[in-house]
Backbone as numpy.savetxt, mean C-alpha at the origin, in Angstrom:
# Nx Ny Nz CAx CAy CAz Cx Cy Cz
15.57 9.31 -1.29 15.66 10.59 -1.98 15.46 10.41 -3.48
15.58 9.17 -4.17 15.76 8.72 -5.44 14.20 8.94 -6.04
13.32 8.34 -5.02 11.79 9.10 -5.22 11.76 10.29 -5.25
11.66 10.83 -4.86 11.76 12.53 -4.62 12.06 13.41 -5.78
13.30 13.08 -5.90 14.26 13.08 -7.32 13.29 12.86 -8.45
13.03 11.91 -8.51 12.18 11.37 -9.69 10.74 12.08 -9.92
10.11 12.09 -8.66 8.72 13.08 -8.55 9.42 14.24 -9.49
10.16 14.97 -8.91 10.31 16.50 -9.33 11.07 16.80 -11.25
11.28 15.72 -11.75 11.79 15.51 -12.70 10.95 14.99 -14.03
9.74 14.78 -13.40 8.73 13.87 -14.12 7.57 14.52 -14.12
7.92 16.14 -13.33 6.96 17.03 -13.76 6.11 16.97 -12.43
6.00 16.11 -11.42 4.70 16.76 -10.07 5.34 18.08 -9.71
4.54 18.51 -8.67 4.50 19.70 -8.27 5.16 19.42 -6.24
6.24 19.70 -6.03 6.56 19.10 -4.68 5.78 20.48 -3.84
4.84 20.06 -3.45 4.06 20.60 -1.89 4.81 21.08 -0.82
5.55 20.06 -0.61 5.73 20.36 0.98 7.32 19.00 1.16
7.83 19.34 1.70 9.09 18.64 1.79 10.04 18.83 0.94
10.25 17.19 0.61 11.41 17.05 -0.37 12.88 16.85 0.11
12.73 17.16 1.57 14.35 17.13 1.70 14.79 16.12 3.06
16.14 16.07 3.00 16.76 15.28 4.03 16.23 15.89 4.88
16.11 15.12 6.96 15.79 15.74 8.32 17.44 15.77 9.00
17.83 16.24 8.94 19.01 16.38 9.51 20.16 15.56 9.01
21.80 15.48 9.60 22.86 15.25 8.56 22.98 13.77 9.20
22.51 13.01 9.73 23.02 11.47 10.09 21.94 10.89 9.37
21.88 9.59 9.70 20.81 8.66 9.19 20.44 9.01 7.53
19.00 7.94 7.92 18.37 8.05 6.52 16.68 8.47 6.71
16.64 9.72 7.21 15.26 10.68 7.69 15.32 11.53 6.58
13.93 11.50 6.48 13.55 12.17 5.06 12.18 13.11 5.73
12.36 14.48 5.48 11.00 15.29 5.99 9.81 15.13 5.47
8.78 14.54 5.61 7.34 14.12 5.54 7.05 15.03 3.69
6.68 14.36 2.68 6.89 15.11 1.41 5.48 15.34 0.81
5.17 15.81 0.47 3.91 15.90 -0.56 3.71 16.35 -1.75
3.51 15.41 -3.00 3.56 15.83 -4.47 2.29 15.71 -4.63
1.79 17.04 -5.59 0.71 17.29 -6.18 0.85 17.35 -8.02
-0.03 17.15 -8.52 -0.14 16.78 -10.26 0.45 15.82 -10.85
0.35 14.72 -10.32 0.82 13.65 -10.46 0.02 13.17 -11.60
0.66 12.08 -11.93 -0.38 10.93 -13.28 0.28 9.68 -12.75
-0.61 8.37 -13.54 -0.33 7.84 -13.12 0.77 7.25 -13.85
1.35 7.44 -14.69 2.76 7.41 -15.29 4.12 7.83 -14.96
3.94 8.56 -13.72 5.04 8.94 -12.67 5.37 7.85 -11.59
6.87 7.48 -12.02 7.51 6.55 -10.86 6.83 6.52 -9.52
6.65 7.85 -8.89 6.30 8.36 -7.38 4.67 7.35 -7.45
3.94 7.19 -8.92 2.46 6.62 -8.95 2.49 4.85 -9.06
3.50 4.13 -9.29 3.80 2.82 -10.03 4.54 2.32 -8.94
5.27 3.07 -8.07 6.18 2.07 -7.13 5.71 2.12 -5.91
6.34 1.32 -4.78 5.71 1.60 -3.26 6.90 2.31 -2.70
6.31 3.14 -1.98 7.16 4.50 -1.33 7.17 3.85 0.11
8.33 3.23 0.77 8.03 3.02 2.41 8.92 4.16 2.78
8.56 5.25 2.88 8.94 7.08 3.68 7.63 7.53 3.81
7.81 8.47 4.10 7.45 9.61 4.67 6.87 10.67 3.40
6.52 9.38 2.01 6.11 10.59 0.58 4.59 10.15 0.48
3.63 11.00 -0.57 2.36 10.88 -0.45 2.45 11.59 -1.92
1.80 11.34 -2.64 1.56 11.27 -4.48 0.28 11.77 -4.29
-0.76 13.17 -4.63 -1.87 13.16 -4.54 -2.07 13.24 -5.99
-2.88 12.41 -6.85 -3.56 12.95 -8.22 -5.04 12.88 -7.82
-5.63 13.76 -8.61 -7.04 14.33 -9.06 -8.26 12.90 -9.66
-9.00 12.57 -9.70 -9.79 11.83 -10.29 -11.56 12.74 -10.51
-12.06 12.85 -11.38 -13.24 12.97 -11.61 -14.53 11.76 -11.30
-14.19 10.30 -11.55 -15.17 9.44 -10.89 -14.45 8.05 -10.54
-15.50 7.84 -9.47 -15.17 6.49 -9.03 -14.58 5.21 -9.82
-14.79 4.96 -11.04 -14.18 4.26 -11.88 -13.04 4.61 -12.56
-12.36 6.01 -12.27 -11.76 6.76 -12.93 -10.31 6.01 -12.26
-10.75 6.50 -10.23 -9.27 6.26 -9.49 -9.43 4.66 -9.46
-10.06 4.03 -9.19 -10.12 2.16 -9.29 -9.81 1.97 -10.31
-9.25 2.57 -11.68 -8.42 2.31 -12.96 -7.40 2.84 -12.68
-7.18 3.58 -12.31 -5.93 4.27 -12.27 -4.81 3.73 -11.41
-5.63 3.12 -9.92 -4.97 1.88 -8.80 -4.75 0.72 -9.37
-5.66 0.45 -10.82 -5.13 -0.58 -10.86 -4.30 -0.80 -11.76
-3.42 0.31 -12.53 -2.56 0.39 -13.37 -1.34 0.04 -12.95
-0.24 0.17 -11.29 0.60 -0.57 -10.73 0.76 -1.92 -10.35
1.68 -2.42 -10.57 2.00 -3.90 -10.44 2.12 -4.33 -8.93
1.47 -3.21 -8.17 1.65 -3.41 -6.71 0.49 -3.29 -5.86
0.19 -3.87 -4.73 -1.33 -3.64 -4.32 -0.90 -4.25 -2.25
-0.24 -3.53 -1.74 -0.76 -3.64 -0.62 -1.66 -2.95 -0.04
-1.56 -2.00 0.14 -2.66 -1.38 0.65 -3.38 -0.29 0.05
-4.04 0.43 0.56 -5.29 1.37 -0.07 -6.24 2.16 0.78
-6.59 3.47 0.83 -7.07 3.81 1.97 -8.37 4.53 0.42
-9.48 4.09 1.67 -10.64 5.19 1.07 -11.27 6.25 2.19
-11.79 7.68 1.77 -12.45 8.75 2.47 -13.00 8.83 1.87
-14.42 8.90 2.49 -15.99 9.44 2.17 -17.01 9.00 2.97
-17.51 9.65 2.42 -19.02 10.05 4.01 -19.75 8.55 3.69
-20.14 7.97 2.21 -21.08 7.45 1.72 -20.35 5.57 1.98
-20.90 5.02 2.85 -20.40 3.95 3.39 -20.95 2.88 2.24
-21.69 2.93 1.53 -22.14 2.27 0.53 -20.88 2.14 -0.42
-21.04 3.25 -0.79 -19.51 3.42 -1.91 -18.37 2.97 -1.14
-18.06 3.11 -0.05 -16.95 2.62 0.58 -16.29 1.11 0.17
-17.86 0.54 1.03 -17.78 -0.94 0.68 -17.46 -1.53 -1.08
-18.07 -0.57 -2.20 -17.92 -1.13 -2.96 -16.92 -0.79 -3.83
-16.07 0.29 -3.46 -14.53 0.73 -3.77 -13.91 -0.27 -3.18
-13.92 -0.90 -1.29 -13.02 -1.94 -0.97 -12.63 -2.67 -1.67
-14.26 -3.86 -2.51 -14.48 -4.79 -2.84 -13.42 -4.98 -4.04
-13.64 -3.78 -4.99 -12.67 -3.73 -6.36 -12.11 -3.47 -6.59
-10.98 -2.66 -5.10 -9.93 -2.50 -5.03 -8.71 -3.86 -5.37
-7.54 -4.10 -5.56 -6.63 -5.39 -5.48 -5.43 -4.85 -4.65
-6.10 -4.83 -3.64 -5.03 -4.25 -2.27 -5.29 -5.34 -0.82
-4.01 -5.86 -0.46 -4.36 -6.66 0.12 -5.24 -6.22 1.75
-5.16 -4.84 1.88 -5.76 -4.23 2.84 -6.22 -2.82 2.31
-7.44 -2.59 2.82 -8.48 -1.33 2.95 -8.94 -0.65 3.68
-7.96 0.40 4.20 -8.83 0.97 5.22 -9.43 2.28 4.73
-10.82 2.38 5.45 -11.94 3.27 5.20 -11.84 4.66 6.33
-12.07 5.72 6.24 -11.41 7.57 6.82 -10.60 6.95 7.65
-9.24 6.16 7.44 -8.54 6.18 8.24 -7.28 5.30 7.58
-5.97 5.49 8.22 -4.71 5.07 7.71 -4.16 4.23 7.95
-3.28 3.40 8.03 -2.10 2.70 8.83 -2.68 2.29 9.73
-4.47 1.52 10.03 -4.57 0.60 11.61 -4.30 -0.25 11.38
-3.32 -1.02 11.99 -3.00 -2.58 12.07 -3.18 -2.74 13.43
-4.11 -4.22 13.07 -4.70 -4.72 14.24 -3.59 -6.15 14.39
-3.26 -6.50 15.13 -2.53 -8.22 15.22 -3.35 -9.20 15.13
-4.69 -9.33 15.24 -5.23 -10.52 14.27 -5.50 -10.51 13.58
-5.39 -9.48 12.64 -5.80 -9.59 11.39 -4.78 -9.62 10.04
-5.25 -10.17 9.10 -3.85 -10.24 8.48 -3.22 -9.32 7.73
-2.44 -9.44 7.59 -1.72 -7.74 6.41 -0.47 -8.42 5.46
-0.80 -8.04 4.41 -0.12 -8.40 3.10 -0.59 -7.71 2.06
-0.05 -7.95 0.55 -0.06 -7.44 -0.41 -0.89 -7.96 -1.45
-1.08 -7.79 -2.88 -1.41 -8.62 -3.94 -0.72 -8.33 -4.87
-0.91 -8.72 -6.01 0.21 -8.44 -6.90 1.59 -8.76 -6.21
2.35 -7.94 -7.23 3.82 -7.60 -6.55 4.14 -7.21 -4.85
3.34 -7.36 -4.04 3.45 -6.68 -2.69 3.48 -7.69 -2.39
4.76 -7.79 -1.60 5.05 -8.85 -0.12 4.82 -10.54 -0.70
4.52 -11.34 0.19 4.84 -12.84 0.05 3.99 -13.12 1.40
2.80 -13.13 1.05 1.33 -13.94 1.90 1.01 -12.95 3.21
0.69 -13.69 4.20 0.03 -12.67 4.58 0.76 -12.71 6.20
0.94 -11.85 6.97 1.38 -11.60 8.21 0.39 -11.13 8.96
0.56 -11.30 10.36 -0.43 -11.21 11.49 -1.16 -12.23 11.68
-2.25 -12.19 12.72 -3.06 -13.13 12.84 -2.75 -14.66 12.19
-3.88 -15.44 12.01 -3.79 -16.95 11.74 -3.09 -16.83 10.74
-3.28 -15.90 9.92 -2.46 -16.41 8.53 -0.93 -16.12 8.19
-0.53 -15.84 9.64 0.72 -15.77 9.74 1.61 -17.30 10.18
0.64 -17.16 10.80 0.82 -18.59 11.32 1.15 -19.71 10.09
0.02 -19.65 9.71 -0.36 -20.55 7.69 1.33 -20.21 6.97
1.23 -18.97 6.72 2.73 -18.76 5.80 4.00 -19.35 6.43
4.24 -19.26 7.92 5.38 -19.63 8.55 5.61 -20.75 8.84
4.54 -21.85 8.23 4.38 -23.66 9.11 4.12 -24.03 7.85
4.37 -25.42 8.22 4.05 -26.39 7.33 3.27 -27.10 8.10
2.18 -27.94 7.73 1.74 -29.43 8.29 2.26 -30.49 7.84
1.98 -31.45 9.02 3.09 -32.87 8.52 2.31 -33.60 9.46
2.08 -34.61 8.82 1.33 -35.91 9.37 2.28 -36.91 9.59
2.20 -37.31 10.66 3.30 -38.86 11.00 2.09 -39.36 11.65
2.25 -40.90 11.27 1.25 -41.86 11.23 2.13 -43.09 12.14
2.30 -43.77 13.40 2.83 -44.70 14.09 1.96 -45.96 14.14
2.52 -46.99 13.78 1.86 -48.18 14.18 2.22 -48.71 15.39
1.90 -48.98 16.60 2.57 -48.98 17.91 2.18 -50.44 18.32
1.54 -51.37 17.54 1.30 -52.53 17.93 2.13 -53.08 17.05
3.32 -53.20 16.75 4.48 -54.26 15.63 6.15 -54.09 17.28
C-alpha cells in the first residue's frame, strides 16, 4: 500500500484501484497510475503487486532513457507491430528479460534474472544450475 500511497502523493493520477481486496491477508486490487515521470517512487522502484505506472513517451530514445534512469532492470516488456524496432529496443534495453506483445512468459529453460540492482544471477534453466553449484576438481593418484 506504501506504493500506492506514494503514487498518489507525488502527483500520478490513480486510474483504477488503489485499494485493499478484502479485510485478511495482504491482496491489493489490480492498480493503475497514469501521469507519471520518471521521478516518481511508483517509476524508480520494483513493484511485485498487482500496480502498473503508465508514462507517455514521444520517441524511441525518449522511453530507453527514461528505463534507464532506475537502478533496477529485471524485466521489460515491448508492444509494437514493427519487429525491427522490437529487436532493437530489446538489444538496449538493461533488463535482464524482454518480452515482445506479451507479459510475464516464463519458460523453465530459460533463464530469468535481473541487471543492475535486480536479483542475484540468473534462475531457470542451465544457469540456474551455474548460480547454485560450484565445480571442484579432485585429482586421485591410485597407483601409491
Amino acid at each position: 500500500m506504501s506504493y500506492i500511497e506514494s503514487g498518489k502523493q507525488e502527483g500520478a493520477t490513480l486510474l483504477l484501484g488503489g485499494e485493499r481486496h478484502g479485510d485478511e491477508g495482504y491482496f491489493v486490487c489490480p492498480t493503475v497510475f497514469t501521469d507519471v515521470n520518471e521521478n516518481m517512487k511508483i517509476m524508480q522502484e520494483e513493484i511485485f503487486g498487482p500496480v502498473v505506472a503508465i508514462a507517455k513517451f514521444k520517441t524511441v530514445e525518449e522511453v530507453i532513457e527514461k528505463a534507464h534512469l532506475t537502478n533496477y532492470g529485471l524485466a521489460a516488456a515491448v508492444f509494437t507491430k514493427n519487429l525491427s524496432r522490437a529487436i532493437k529496443i530489446s538489444n538496449t534495453l538493461r533488463a535482464g528479460t524482454v518480452w515482445v506483445n506479451c507479459y510475464n512468459v516464463i519458460n523453465a529453460n530459460t533463464p530469468f534474472g535481473g541487471y543492475k540492482e535486480s536479483g542475484f544471477g540468473r534462475e531457470l534453466g542451465k544457469y540456474a544450475l551455474e548460480l547454485y553449484t560450484q565445480v571442484k576438481t579432485v585429482q586421485i593418484n591410485l597407483e601409491s
